[in-house]
N, C-alpha and C positions, 0 to 999 in steps of 0.2 A: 504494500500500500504506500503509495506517495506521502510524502509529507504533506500536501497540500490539503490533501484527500482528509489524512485525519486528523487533521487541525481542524476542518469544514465539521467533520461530523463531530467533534468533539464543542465547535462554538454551536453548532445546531441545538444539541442534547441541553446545551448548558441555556440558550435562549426558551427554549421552549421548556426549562425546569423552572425558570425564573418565572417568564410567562405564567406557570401556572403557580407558583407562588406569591406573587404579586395580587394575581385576581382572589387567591381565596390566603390570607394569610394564616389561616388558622389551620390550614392542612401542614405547617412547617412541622407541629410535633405531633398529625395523625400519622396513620398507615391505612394502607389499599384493605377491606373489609370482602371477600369474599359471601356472595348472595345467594347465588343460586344456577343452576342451567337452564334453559331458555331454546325451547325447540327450533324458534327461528332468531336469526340476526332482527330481523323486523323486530320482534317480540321481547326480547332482550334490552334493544334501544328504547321501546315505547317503555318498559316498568323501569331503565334507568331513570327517564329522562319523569316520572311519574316518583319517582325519589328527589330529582333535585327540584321538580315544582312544590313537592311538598315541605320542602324543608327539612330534609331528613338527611340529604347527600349535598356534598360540598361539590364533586364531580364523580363522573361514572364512565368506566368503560366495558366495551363486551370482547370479547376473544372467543372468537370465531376462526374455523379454518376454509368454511365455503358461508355464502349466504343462503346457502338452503340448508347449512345443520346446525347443529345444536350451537348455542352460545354459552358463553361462560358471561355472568354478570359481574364484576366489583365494582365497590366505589368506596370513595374518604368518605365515611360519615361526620354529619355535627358529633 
């Protein structure tokens, strides 16, 4: 790998860590909370995104390897 190359991914990883610490400050002393699996990618995003409307998640992601299988839910809780 280039120098270039992993300088790039390395300010990438570190913007986009900032980015999301910046917008939720209180995620600095959470960790990622493991939910649940989720038959579809659809269906995974709609109960994340039904967590951070409520006020219950700070952000959410799902982990998926196709959009048509099962998803993996987590998210930083309050």
């Amino acid at each position: 790998m280039s120098l270039r190359k992993a300088f790039s991914a390395v300010a990438v990883a570190g913007l986009m860590a900032g980015g999301a610490l910046i917008a939720a400050p209180s995620a600095q002393a959470s960790t990622w909370t493991y939910i649940g699996i989720y038959p579809t990618a659809a269906s995974c995003h709609a109960a994340g995104q039904a967590y951070v409307n409520n006020h219950q998640a700070i952000v959410y992601f799902c982990d998926t390897t196709t959009e048509t299988g099962p998803a993996r839910l987590s998210a930083i809780l309050y």
